[in-house]
N, CA, C and O of each residue as an XYZ file, in Angstrom:
236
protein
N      -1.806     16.086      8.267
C      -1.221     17.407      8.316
C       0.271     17.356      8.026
O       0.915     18.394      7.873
N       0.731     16.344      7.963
C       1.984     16.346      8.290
C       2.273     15.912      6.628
O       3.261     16.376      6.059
N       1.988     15.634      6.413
C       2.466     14.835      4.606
C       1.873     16.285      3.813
O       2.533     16.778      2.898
N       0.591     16.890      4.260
C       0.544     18.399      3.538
C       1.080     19.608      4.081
O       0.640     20.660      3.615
N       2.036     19.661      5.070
C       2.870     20.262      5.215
C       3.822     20.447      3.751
O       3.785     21.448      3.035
N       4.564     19.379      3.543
C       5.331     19.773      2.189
C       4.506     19.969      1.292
O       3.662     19.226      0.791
N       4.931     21.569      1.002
C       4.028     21.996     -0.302
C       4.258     21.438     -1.238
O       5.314     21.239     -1.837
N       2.753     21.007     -1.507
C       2.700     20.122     -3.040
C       2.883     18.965     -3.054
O       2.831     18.438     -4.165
N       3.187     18.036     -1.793
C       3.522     16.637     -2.258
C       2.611     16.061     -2.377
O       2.511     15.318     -3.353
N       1.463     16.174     -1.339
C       0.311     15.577     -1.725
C      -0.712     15.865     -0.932
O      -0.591     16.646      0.011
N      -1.841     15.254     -1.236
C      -2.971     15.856     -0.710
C      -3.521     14.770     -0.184
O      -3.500     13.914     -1.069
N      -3.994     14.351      0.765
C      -4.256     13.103      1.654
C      -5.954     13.102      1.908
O      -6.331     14.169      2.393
N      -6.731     12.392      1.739
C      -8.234     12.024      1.753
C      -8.413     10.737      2.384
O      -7.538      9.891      2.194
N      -9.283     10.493      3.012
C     -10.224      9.531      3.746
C     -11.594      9.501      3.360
O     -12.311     10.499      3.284
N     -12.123      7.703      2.989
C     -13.410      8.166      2.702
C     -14.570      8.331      4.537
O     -15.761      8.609      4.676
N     -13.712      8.073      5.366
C     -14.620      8.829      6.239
C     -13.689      8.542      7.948
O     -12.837      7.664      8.081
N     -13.970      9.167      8.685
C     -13.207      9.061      9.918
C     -12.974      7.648     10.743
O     -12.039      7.295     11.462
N     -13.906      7.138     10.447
C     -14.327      6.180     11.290
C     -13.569      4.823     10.429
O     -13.625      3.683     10.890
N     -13.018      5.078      9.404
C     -11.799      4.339      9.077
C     -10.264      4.285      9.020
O      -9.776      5.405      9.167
N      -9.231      3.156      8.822
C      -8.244      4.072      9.255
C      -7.484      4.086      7.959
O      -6.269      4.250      8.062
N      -7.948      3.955      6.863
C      -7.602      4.206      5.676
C      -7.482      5.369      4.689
O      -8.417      5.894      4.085
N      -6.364      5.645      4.628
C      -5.915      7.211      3.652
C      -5.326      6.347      2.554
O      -4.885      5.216      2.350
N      -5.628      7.827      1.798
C      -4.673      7.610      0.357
C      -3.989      8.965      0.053
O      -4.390     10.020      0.544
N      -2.942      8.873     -0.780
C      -2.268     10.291     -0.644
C      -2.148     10.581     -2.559
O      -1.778      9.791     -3.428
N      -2.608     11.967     -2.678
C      -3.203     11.769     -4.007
C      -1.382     13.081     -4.408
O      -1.264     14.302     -4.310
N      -0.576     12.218     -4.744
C       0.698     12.528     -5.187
C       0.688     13.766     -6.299
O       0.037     13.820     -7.342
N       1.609     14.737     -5.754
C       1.961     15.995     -6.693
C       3.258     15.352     -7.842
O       4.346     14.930     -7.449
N       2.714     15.424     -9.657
C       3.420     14.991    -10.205
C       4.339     15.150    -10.113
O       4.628     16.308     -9.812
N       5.508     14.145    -10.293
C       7.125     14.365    -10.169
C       6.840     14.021     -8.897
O       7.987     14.093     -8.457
N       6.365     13.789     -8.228
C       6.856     13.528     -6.428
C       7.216     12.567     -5.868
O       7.702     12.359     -4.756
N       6.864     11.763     -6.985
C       6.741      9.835     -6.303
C       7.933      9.533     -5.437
O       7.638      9.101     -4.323
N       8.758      9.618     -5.606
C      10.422      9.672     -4.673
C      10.072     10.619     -3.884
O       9.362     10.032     -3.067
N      10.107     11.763     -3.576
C       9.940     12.883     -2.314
C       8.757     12.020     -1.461
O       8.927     12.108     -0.244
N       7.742     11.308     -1.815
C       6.607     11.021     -1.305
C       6.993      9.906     -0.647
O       6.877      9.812      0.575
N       7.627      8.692     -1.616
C       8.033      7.629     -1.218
C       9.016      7.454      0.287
O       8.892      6.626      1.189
N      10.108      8.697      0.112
C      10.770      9.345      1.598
C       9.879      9.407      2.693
O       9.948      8.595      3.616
N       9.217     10.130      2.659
C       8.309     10.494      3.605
C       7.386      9.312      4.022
O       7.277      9.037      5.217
N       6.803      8.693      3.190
C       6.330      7.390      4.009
C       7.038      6.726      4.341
O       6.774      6.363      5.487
N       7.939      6.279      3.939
C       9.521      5.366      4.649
C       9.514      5.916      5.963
O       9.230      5.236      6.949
N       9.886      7.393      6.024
C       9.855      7.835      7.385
C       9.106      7.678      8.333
O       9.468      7.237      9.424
N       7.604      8.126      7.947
C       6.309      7.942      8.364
C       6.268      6.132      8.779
O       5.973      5.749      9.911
N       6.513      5.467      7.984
C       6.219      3.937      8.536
C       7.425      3.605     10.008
O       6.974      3.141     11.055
N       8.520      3.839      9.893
C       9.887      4.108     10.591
C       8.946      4.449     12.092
O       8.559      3.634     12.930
N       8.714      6.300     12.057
C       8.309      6.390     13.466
C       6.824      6.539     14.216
O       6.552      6.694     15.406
N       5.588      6.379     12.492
C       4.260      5.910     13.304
C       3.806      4.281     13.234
O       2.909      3.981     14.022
N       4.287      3.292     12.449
C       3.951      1.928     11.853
C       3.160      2.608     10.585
O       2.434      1.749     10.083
N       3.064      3.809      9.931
C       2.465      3.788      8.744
C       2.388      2.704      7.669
O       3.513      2.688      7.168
N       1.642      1.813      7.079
C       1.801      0.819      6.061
C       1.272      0.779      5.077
O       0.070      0.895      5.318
N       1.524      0.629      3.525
C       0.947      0.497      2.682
C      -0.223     -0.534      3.077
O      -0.120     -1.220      4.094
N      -0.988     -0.587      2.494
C      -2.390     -1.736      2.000
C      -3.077     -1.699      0.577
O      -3.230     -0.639     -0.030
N      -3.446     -2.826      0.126
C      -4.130     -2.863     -1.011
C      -5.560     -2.266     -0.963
O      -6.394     -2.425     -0.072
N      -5.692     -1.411     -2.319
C      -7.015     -0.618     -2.098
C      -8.198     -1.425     -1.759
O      -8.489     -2.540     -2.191
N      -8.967     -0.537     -0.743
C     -10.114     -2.007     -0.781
C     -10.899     -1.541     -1.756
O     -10.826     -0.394     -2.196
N     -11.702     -2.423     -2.146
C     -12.543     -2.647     -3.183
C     -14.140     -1.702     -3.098
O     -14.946     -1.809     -4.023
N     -14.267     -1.309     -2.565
C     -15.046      0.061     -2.047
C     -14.730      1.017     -1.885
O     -15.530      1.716     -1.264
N     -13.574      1.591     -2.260
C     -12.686      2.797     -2.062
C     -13.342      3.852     -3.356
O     -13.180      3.585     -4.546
N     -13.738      4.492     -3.095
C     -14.453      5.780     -3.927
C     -13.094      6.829     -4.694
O     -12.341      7.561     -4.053
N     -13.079      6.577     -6.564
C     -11.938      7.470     -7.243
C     -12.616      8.748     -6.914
O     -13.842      8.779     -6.798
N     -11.818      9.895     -6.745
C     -12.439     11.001     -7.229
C     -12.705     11.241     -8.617
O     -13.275     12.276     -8.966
């Protein structure tokens, strides 16, 4: 909720609850506005990048 709060930056999906893996599907031009916000996000939840796993479903 909090990363789609800013309109348009991105739109955030999980392939299901019971994992704790998101991906944030970036509003073009955003990559810097986005990149902020996870900086922040890692800063005051431990948010962390990870490499996609290999079962991760493209839309």
């Amino acid at each position: 909720m909090i990363v789609e709060a800013f309109d348009g930056l991105a739109v955030v999906r999980s392939l299901t609850s019971a994992r704790g893996e998101i991906e944030w599907i970036i509003g073009e031009g955003l990559e810097s506005e986005a990149d902020l916000v996870a900086q922040r996000l890692a800063t005051l939840t431990g948010l962390c990048p990870i490499e996609r796993p290999a079962d991760w479903q493209d839309l």
